[in-house]
Backbone atoms as SQL, in Angstrom:
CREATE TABLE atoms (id INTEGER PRIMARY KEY, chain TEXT, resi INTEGER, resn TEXT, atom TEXT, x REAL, y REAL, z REAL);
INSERT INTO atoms VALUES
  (1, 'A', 1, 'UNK', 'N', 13.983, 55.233, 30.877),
  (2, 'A', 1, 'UNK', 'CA', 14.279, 54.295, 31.947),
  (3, 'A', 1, 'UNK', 'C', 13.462, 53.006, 31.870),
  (4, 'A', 2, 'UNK', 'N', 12.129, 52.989, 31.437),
  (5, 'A', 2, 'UNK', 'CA', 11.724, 51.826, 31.047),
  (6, 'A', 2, 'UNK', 'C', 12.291, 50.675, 30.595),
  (7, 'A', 3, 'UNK', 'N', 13.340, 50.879, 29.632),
  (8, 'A', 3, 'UNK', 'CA', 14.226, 49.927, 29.372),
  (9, 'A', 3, 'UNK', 'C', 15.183, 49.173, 29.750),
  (10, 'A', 4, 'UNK', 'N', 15.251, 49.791, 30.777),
  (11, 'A', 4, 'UNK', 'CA', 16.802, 49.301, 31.624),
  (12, 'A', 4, 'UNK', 'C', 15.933, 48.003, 32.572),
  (13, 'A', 5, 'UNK', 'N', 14.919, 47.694, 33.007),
  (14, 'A', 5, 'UNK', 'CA', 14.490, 46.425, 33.133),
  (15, 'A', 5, 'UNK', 'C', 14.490, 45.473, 32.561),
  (16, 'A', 6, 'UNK', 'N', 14.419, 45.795, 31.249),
  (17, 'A', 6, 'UNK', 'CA', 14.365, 44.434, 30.771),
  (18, 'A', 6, 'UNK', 'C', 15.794, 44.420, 30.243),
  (19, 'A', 7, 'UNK', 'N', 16.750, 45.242, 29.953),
  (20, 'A', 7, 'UNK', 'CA', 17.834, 45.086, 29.460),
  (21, 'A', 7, 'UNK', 'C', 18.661, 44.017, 30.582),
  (22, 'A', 8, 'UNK', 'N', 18.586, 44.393, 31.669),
  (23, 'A', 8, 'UNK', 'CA', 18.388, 43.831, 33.119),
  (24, 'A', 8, 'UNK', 'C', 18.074, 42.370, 33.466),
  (25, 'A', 9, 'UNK', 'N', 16.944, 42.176, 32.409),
  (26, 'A', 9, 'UNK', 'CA', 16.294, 40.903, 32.683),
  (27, 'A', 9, 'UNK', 'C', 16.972, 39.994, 31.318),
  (28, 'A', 10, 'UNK', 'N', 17.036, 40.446, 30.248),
  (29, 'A', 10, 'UNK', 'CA', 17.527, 40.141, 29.142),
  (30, 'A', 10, 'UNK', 'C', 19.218, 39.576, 29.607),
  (31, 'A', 11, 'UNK', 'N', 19.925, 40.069, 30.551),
  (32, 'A', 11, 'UNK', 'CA', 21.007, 39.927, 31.017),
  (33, 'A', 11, 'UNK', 'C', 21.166, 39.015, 31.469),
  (34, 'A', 12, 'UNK', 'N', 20.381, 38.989, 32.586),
  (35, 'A', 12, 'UNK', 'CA', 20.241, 37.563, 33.527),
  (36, 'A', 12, 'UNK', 'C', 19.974, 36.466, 32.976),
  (37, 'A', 13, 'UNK', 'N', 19.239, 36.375, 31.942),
  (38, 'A', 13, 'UNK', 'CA', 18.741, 35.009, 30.999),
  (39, 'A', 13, 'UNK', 'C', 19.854, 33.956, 30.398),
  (40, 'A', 14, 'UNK', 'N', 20.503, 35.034, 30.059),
  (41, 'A', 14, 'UNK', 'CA', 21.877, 34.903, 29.473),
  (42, 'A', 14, 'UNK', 'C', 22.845, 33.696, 29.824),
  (43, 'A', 15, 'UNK', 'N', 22.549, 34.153, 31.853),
  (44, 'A', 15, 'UNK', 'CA', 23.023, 33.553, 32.663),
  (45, 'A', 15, 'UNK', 'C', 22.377, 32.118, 33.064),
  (46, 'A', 16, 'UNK', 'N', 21.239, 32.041, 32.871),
  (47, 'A', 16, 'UNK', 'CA', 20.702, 30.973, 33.062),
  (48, 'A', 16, 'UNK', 'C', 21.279, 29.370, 32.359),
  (49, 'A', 17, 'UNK', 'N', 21.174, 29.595, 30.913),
  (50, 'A', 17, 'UNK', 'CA', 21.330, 28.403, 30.220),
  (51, 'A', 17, 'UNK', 'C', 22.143, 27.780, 30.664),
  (52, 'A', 18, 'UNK', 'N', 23.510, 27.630, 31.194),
  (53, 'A', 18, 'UNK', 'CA', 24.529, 26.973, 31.762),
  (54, 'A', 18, 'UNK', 'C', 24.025, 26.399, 32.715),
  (55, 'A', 19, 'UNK', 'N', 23.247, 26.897, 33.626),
  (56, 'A', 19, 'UNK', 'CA', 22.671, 26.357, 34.811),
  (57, 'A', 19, 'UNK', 'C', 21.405, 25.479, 34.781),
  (58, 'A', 20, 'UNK', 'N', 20.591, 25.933, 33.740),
  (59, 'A', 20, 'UNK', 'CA', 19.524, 25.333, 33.294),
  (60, 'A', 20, 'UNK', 'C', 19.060, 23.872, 32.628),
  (61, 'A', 21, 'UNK', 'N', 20.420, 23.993, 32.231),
  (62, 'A', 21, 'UNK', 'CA', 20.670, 22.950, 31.122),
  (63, 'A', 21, 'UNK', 'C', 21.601, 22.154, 31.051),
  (64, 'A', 22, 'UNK', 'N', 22.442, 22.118, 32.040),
  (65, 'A', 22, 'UNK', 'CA', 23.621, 21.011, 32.717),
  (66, 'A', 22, 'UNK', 'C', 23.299, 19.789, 31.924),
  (67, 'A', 23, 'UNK', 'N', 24.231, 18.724, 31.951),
  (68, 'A', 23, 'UNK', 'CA', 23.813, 17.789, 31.821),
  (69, 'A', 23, 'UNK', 'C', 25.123, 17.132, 32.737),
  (70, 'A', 24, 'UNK', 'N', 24.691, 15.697, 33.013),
  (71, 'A', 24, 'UNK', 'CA', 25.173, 15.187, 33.917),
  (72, 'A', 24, 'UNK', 'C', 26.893, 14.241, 32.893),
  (73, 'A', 25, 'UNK', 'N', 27.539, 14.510, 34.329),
  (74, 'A', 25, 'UNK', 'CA', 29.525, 14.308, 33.380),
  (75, 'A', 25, 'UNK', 'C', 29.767, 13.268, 34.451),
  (76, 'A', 26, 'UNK', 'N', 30.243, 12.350, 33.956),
  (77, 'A', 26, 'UNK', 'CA', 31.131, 11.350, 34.419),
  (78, 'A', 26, 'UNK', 'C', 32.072, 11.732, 35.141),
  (79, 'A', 27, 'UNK', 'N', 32.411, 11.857, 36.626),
  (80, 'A', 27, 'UNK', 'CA', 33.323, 12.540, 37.278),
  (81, 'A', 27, 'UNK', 'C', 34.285, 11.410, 38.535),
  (82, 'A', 28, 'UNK', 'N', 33.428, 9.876, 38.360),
  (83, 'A', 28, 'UNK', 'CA', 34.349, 9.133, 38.639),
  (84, 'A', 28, 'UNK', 'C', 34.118, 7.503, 38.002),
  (85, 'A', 29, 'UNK', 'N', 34.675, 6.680, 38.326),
  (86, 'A', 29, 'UNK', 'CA', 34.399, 5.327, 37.123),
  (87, 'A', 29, 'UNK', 'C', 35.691, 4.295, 38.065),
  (88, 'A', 30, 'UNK', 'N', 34.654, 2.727, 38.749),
  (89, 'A', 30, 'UNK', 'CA', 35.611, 1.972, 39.268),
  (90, 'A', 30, 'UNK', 'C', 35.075, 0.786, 38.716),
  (91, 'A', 31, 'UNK', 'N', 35.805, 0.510, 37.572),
  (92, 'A', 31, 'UNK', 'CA', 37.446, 0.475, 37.476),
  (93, 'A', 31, 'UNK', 'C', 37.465, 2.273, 36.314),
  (94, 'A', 32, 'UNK', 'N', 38.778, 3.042, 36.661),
  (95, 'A', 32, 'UNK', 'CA', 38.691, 4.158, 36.039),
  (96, 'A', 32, 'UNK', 'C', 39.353, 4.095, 34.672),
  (97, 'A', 33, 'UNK', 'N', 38.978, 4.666, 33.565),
  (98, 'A', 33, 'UNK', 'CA', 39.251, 4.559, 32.171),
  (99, 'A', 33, 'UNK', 'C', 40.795, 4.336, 31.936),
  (100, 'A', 34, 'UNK', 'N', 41.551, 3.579, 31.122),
  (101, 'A', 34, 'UNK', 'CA', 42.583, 3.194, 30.936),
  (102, 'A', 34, 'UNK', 'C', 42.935, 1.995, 32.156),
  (103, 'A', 35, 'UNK', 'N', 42.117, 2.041, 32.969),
  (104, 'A', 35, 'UNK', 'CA', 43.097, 0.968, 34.053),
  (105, 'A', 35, 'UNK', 'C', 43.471, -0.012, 33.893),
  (106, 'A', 36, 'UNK', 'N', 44.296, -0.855, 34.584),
  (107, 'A', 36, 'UNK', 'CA', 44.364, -2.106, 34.411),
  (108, 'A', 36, 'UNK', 'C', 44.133, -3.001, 35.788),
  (109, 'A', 37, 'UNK', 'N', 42.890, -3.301, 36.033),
  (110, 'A', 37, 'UNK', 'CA', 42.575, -4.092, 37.202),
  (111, 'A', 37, 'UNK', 'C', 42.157, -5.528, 37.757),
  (112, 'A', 38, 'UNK', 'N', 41.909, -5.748, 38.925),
  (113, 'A', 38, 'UNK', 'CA', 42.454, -7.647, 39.230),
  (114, 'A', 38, 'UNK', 'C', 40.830, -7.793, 38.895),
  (115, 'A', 39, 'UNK', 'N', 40.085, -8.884, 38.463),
  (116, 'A', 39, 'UNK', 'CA', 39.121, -9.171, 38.306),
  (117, 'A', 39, 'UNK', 'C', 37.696, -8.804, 38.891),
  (118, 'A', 40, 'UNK', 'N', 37.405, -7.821, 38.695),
  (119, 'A', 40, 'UNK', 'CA', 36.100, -6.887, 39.416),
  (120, 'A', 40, 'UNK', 'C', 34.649, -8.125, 38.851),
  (121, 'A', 41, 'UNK', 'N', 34.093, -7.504, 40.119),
  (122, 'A', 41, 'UNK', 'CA', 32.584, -8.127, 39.533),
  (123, 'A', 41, 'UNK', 'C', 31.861, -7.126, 40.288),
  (124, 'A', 42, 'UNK', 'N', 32.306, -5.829, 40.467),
  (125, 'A', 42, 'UNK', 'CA', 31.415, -4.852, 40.689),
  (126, 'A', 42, 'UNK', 'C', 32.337, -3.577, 40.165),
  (127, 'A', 43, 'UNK', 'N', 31.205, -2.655, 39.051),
  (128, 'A', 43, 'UNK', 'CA', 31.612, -1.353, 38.478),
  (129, 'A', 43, 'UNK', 'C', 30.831, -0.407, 38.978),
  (130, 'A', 44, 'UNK', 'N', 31.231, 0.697, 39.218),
  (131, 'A', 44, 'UNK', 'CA', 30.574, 1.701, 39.109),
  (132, 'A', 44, 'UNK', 'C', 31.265, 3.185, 38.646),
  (133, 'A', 45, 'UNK', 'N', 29.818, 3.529, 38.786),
  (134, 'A', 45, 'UNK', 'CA', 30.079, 4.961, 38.145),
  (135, 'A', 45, 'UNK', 'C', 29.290, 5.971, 38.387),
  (136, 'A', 46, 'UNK', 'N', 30.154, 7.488, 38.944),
  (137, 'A', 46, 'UNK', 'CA', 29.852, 8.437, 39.176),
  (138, 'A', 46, 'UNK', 'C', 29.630, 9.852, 38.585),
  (139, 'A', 47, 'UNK', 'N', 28.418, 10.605, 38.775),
  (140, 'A', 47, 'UNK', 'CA', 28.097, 11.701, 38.351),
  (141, 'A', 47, 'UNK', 'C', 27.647, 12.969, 38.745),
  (142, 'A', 48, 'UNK', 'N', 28.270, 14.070, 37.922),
  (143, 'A', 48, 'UNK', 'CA', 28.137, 15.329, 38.602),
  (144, 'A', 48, 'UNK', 'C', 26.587, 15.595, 39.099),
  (145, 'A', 49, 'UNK', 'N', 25.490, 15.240, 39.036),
  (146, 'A', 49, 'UNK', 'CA', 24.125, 15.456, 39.199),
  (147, 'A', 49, 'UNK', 'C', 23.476, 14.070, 39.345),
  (148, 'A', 50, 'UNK', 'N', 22.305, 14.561, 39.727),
  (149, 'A', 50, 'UNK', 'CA', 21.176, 13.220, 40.363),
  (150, 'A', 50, 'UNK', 'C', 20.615, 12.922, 38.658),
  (151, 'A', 51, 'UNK', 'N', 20.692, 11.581, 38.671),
  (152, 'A', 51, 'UNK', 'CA', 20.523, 10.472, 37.464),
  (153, 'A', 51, 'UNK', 'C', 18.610, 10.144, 37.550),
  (154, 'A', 52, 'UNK', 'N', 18.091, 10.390, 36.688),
  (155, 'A', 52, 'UNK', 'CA', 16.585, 9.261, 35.789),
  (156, 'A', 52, 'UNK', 'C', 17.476, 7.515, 36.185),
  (157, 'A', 53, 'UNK', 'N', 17.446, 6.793, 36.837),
  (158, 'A', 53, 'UNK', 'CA', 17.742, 5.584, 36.503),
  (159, 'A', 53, 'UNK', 'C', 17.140, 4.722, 35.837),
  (160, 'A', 54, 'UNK', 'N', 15.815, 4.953, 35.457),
  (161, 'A', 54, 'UNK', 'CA', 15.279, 4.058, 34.633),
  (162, 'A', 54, 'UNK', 'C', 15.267, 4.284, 33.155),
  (163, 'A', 55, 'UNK', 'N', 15.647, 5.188, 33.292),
  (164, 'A', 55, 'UNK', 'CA', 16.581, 6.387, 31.786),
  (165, 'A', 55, 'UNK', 'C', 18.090, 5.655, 31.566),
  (166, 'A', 56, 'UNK', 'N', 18.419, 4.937, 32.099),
  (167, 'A', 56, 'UNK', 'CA', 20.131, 5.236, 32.405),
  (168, 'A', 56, 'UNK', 'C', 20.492, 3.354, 31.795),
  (169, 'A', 57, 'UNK', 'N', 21.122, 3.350, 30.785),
  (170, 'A', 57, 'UNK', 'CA', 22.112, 2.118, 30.494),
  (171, 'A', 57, 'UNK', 'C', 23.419, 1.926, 30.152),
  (172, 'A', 58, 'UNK', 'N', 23.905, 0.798, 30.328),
  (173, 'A', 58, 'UNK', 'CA', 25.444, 0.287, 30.173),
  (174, 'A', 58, 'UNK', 'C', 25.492, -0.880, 29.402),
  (175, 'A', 59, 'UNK', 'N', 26.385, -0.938, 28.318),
  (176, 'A', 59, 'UNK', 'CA', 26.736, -1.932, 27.643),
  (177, 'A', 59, 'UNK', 'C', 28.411, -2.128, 27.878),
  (178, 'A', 60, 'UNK', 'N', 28.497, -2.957, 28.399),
  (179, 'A', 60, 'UNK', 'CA', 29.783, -3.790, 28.528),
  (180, 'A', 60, 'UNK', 'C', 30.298, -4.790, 27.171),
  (181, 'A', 61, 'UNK', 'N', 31.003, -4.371, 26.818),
  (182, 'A', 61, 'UNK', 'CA', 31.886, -5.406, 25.302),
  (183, 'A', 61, 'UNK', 'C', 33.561, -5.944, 26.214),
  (184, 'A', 62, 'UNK', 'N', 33.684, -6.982, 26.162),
  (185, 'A', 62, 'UNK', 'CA', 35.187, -7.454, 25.959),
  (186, 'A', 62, 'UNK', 'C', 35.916, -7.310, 24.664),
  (187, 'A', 63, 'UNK', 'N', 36.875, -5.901, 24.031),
  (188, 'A', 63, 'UNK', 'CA', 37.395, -6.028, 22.740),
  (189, 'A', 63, 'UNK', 'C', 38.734, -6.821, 22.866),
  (190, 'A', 64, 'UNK', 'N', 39.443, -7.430, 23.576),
  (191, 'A', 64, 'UNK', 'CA', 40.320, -8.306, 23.453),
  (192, 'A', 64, 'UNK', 'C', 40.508, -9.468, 24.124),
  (193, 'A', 65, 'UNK', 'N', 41.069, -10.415, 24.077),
  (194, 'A', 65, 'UNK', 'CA', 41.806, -11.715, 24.890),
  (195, 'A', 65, 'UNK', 'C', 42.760, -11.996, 24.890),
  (196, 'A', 66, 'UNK', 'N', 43.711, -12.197, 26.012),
  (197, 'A', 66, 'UNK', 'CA', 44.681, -12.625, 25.834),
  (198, 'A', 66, 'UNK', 'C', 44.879, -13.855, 25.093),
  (199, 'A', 67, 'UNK', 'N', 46.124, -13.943, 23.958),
  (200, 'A', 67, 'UNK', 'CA', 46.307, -15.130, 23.150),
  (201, 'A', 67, 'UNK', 'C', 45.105, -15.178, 21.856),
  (202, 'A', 68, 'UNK', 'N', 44.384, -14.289, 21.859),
  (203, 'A', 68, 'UNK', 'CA', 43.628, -14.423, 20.955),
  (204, 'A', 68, 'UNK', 'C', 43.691, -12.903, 19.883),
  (205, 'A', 69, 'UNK', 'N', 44.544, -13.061, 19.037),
  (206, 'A', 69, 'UNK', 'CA', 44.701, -12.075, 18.514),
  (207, 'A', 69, 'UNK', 'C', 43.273, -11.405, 17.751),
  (208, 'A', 70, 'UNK', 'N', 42.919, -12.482, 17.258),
  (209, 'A', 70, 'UNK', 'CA', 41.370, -12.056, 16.357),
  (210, 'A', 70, 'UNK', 'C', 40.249, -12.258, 17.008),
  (211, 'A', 71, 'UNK', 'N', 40.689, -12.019, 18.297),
  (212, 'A', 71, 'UNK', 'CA', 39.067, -12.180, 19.576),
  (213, 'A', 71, 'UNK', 'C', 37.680, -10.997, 18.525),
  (214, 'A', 72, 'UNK', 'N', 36.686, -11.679, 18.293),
  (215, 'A', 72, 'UNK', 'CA', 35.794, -10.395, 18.279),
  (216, 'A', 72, 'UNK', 'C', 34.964, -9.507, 19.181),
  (217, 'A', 73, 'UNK', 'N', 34.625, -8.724, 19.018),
  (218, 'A', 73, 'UNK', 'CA', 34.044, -8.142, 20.182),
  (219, 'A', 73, 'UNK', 'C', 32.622, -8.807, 21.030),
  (220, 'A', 74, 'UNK', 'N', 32.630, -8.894, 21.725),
  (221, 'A', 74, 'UNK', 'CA', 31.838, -9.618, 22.626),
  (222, 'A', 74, 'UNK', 'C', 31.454, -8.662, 23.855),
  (223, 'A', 75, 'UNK', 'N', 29.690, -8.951, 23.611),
  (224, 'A', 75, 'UNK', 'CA', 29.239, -8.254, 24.919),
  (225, 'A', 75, 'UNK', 'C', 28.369, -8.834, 26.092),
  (226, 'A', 76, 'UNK', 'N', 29.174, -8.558, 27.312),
  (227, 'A', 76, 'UNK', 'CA', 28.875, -8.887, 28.642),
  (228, 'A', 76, 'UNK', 'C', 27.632, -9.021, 28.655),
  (229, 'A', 77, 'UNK', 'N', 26.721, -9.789, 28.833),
  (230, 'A', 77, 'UNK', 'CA', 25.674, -9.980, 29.446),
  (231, 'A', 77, 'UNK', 'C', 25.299, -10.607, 30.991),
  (232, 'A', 78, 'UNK', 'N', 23.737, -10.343, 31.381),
  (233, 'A', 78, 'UNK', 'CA', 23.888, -10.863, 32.560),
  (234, 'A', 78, 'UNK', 'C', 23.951, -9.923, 34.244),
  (235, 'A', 79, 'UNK', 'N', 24.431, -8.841, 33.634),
  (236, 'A', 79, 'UNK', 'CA', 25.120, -8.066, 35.025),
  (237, 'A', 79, 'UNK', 'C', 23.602, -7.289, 35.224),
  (238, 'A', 80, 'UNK', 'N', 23.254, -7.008, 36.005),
  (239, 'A', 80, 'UNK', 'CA', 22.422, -5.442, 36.885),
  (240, 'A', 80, 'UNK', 'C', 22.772, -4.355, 37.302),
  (241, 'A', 81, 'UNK', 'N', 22.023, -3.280, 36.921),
  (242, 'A', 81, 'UNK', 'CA', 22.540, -2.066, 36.846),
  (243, 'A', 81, 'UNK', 'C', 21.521, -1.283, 37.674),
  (244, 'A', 82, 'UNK', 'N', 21.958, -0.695, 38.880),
  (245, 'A', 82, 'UNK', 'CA', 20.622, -0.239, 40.184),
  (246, 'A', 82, 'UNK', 'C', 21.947, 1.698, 39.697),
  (247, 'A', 83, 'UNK', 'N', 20.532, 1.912, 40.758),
  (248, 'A', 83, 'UNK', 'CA', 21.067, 3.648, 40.969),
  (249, 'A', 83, 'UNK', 'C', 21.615, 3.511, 42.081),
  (250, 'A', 84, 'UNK', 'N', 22.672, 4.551, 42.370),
  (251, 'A', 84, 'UNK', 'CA', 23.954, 4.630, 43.823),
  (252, 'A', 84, 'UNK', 'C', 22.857, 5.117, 44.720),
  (253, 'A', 85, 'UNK', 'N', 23.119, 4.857, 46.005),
  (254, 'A', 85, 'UNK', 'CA', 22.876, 5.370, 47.190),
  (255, 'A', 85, 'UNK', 'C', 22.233, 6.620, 47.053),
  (256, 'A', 86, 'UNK', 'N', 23.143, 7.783, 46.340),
  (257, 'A', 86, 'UNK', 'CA', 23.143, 9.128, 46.258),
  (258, 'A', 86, 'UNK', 'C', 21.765, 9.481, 45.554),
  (259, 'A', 87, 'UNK', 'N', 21.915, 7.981, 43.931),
  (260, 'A', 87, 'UNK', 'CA', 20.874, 8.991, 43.181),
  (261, 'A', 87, 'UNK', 'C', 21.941, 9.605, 42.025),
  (262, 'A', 88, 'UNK', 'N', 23.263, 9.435, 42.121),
  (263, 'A', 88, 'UNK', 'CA', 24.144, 10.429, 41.380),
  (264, 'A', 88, 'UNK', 'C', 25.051, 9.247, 40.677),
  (265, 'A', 89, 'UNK', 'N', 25.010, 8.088, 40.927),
  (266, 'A', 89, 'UNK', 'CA', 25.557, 7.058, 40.096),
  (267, 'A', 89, 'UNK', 'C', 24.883, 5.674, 39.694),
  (268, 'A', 90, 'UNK', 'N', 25.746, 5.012, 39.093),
  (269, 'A', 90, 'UNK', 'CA', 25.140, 3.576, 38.918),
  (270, 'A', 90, 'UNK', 'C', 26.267, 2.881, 39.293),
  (271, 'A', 91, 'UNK', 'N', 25.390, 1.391, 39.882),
  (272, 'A', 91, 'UNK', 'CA', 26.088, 0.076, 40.322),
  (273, 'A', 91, 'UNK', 'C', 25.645, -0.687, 39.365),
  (274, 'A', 92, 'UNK', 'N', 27.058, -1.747, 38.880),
  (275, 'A', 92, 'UNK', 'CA', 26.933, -2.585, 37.906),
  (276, 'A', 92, 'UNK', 'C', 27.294, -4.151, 38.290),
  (277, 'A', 93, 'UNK', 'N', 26.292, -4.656, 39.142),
  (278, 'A', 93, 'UNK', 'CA', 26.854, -6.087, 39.623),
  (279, 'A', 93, 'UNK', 'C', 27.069, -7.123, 38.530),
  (280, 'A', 94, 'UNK', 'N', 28.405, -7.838, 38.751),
  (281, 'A', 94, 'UNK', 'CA', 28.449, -9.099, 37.563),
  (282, 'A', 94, 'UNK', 'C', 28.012, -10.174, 38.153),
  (283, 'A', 95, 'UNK', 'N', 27.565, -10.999, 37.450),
  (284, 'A', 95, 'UNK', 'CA', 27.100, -12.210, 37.724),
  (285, 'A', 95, 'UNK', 'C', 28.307, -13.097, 38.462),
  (286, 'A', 96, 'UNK', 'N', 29.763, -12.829, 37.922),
  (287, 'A', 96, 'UNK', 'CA', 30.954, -13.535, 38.310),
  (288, 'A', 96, 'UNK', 'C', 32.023, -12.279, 38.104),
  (289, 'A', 97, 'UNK', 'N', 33.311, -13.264, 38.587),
  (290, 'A', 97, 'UNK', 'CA', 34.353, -11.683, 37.867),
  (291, 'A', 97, 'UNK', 'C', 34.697, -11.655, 36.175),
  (292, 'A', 98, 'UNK', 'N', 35.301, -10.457, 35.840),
  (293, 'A', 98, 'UNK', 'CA', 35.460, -10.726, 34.584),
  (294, 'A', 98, 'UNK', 'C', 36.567, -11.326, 34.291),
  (295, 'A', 99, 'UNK', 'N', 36.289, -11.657, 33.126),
  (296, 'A', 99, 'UNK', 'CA', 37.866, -12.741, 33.142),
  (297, 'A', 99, 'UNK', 'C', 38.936, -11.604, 32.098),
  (298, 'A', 100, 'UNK', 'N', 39.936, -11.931, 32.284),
  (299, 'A', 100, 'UNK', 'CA', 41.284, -11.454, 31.559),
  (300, 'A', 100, 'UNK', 'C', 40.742, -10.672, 30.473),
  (301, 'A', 101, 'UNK', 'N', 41.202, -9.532, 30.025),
  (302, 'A', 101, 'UNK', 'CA', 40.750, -9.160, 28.495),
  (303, 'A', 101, 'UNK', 'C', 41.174, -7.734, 28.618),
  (304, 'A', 102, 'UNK', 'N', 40.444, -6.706, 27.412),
  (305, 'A', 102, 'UNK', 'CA', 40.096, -5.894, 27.449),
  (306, 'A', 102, 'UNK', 'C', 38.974, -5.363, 27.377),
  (307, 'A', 103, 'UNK', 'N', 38.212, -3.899, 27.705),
  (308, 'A', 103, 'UNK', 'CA', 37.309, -3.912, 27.639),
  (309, 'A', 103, 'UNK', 'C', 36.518, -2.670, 27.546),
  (310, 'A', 104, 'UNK', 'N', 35.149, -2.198, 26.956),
  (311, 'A', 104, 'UNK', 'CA', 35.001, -1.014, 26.200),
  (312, 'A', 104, 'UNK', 'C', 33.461, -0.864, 27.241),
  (313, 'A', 105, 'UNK', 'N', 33.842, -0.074, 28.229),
  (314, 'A', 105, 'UNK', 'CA', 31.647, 0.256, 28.928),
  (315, 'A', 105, 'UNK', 'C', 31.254, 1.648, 28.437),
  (316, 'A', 106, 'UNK', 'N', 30.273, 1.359, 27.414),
  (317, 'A', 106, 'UNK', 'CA', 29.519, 2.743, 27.302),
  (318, 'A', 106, 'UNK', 'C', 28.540, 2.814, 28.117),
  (319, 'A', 107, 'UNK', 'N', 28.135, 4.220, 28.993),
  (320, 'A', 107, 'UNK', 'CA', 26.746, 4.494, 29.085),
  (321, 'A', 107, 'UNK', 'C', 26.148, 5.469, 28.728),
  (322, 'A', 108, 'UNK', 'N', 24.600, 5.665, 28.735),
  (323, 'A', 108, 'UNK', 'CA', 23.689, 6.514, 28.780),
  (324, 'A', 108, 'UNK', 'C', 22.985, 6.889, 29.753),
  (325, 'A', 109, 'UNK', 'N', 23.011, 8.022, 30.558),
  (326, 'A', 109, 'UNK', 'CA', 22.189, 8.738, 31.167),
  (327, 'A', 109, 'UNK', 'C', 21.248, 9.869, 31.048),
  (328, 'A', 110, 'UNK', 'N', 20.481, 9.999, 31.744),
  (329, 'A', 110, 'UNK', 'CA', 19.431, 11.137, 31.575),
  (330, 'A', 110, 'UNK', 'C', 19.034, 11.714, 32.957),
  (331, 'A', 111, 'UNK', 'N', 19.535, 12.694, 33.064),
  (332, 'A', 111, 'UNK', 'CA', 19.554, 13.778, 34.032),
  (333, 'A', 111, 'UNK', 'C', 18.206, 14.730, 34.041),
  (334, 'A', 112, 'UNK', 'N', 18.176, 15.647, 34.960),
  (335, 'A', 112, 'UNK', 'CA', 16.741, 15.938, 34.949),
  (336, 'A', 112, 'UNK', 'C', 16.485, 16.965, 34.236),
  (337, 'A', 113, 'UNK', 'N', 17.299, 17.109, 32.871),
  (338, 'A', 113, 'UNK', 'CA', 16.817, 18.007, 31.914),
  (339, 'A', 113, 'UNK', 'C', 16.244, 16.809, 30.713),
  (340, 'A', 114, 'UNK', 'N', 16.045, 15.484, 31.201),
  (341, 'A', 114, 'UNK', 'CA', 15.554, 15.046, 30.113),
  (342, 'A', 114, 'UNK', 'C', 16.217, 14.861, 29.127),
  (343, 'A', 115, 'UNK', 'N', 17.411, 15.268, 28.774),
  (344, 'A', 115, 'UNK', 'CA', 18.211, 15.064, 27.926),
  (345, 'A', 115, 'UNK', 'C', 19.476, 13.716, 27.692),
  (346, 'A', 116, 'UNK', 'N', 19.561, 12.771, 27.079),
  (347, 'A', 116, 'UNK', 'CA', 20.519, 11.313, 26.919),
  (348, 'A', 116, 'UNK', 'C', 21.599, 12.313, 26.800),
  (349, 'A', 117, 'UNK', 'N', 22.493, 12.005, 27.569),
  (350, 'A', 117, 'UNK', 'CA', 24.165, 12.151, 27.303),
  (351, 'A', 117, 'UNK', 'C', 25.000, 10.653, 27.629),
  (352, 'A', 118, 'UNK', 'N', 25.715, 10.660, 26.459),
  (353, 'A', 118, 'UNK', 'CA', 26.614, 8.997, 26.410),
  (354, 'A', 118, 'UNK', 'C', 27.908, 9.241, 26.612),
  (355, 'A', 119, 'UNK', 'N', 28.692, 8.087, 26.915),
  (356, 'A', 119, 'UNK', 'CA', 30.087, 8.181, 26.910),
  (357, 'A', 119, 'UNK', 'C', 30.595, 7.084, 26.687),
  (358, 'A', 120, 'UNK', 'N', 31.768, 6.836, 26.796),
  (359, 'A', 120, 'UNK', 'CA', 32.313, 5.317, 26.240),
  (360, 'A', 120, 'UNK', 'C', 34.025, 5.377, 27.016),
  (361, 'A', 121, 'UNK', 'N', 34.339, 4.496, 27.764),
  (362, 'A', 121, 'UNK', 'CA', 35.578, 4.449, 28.397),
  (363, 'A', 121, 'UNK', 'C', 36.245, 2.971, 27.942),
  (364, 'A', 122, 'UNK', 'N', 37.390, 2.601, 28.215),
  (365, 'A', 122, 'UNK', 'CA', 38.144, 1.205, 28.119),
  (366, 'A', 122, 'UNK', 'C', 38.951, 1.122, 29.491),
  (367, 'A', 123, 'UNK', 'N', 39.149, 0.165, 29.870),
  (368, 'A', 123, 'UNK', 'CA', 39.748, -0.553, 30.729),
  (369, 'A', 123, 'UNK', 'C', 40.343, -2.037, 30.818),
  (370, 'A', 124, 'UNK', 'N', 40.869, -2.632, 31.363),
  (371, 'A', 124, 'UNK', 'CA', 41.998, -3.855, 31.403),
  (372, 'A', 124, 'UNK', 'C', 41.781, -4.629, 32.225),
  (373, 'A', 125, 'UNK', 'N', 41.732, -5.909, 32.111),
  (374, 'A', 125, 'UNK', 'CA', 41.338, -6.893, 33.813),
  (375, 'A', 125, 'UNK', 'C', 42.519, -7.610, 33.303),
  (376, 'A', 126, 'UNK', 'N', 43.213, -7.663, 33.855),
  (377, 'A', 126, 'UNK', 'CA', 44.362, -8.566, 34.080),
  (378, 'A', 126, 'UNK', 'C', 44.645, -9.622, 35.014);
């Protein structure tokens, strides 16, 4: 019978890592991936768990222009990036709105396992 404790405990461990080790998922995004929207000068973005914000960045690129077939990629500068209300997202103020294009925001966050998880979405200002 000695064993059945730790077989017990050995079990439960098992269970832990999923919980332990989360990392934080993109679960909302305004403007939301694929969209096509009227000229924003405020983004944000939401996450399943409380965010490191001083851990946490966004790079904004414009990959297209209208009329400009061979636009190169170009990245937004300028904007500020604070933590949400919650603690569970980021606000991305622009300096102005964006103008016409397309457009590619990656970020990086770090959740409180310490761990960078990135992502990369596109969207449309029309």
């Amino acid at each position: 019978m000695p064993r059945l404790p730790l077989i017990a405990a050995a079990f439960a461990l098992t269970a832990l890592p999923g919980a332990a080790f989360a990392r934080p998922q993109l679960v909302a995004a305004n403007p939301a991936a694929n969209a096509s929207v009227a000229k924003p000068t405020r983004l944000t973005l939401g996450f399943s768990e409380a965010l490191q914000a001083d851990h946490s960045s966004i790079t904004l690129t414009m990959t297209g222009m209208p009329g400009m077939a061979d636009h190169p990629p170009m990245p937004i500068k300028g904007f500020t990036t604070a933590a949400a209300a919650d603690g569970k997202g980021l606000v991305i103020t622009l300096p102005r709105a964006l103008p016409t294009g397309s457009y590619d925001l990656q970020w990086t966050v770090m959740g409180n396992d310490h761990q960078p998880v990135s992502g990369t979405y596109s969207f449309k200002v029309r």
